[in-house]
C-alpha positions as semicolon CSV with decimal commas, in nm:
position;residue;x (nm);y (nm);z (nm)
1;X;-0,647;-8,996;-4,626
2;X;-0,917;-8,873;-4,356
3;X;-0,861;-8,476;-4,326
4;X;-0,728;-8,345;-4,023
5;X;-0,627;-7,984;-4,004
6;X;-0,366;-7,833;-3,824
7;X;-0,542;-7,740;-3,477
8;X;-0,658;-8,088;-3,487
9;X;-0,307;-8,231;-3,460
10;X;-0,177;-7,981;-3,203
11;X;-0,496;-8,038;-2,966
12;X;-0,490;-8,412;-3,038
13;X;-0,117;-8,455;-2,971
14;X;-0,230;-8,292;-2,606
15;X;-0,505;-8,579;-2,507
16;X;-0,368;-8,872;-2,717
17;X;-0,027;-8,832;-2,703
18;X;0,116;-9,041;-2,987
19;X;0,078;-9,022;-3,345
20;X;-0,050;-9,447;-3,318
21;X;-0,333;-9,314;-3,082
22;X;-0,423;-9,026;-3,285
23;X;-0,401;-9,240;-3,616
24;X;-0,660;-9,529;-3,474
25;X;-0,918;-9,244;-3,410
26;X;-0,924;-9,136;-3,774
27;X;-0,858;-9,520;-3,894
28;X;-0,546;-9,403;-4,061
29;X;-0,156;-9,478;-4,009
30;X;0,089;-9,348;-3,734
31;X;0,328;-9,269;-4,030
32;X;0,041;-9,093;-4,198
33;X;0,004;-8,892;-3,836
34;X;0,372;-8,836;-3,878
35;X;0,338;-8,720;-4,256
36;X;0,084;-8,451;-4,144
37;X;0,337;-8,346;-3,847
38;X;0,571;-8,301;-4,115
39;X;0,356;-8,100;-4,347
40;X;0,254;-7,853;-4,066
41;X;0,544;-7,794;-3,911
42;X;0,494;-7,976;-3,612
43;X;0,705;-8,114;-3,364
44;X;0,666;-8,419;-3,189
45;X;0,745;-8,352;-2,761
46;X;1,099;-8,544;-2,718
47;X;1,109;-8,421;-2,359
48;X;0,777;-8,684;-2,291
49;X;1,001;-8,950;-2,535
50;X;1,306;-8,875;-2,361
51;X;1,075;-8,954;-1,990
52;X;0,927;-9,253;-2,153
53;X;1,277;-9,403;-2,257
54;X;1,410;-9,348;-1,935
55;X;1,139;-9,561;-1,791
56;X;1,163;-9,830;-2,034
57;X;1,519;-9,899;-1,971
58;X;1,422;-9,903;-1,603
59;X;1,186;-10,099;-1,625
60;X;1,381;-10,358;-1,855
61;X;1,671;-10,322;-1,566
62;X;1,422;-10,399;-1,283
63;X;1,349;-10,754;-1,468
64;X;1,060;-10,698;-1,654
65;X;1,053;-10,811;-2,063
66;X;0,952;-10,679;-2,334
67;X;0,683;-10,802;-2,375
68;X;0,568;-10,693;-2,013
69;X;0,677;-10,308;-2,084
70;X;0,489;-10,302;-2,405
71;X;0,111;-10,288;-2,257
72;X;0,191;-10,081;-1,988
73;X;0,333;-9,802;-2,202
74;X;0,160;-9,827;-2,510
75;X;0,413;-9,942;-2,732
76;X;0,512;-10,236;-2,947
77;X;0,715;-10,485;-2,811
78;X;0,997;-10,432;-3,107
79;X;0,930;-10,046;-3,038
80;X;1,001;-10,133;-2,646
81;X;1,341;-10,329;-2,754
82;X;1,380;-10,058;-3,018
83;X;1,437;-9,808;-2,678
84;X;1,625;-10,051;-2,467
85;X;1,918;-10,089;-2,781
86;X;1,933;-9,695;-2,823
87;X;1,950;-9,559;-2,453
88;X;2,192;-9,867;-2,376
89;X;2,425;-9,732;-2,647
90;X;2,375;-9,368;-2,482
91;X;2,510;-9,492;-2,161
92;X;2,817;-9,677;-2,246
C-alpha cells in the first residue's frame, strides 16, 4: 500500500475532496483511502455529502438520469442511484 501520512490525508481531503480522487493519485483504492481515514482518526466532511445529496436528488427530480448526474458530480452511476434510494426514504 503506497504510504501516505496523516497531514497528507487531511491536506488532500481539502483539494481532492473524495477518498476515489485521492486514491487514483497514489494508484491505490478509495476503500484503502477510507482504511487510512479510519486508522488516523479522520473524519470524512458529511456537511459537503449532505450538499452533494441534496443536489443529486434535485437533479434526478428535474429529469435528469443517472447516468447524466454521474459525470457531473464525480460519482458512479450506482453511487448516484445509491443517493437517490437513501434521501427518498429520508423524505417520506
Amino acid at each position: 500500500m503506497a504510504k501516505v501520512s496523516k497531514e497528507q490525508l487531511i491536506q488532500l481531503q481539502k483539494t481532492l475532496k473524495t477518498d476515489a480522487a485521492i486514491g487514483h493519485k497514489f494508484g491505490i483504492t478509495r476503500q484503502a483511502i477510507h482504511q487510512l481515514r479510519v486508522k488516523y482518526g479522520i473524519d470524512y466532511n458529511r456537511k459537503k455529502n449532505k450538499e452533494r445529496d441534496e443536489k443529486v436528488l434535485a437533479m434526478y427530480k428535474s429529469g435528469k438520469t443517472g447516468f447524466d448526474i454521474a459525470p457531473k458530480t464525480d460519482l458512479s452511476v450506482s453511487q448516484v442511484y445509491r443517493i437517490i434510494k437513501k434521501m427518498g426514504k429520508k423524505r417520506k
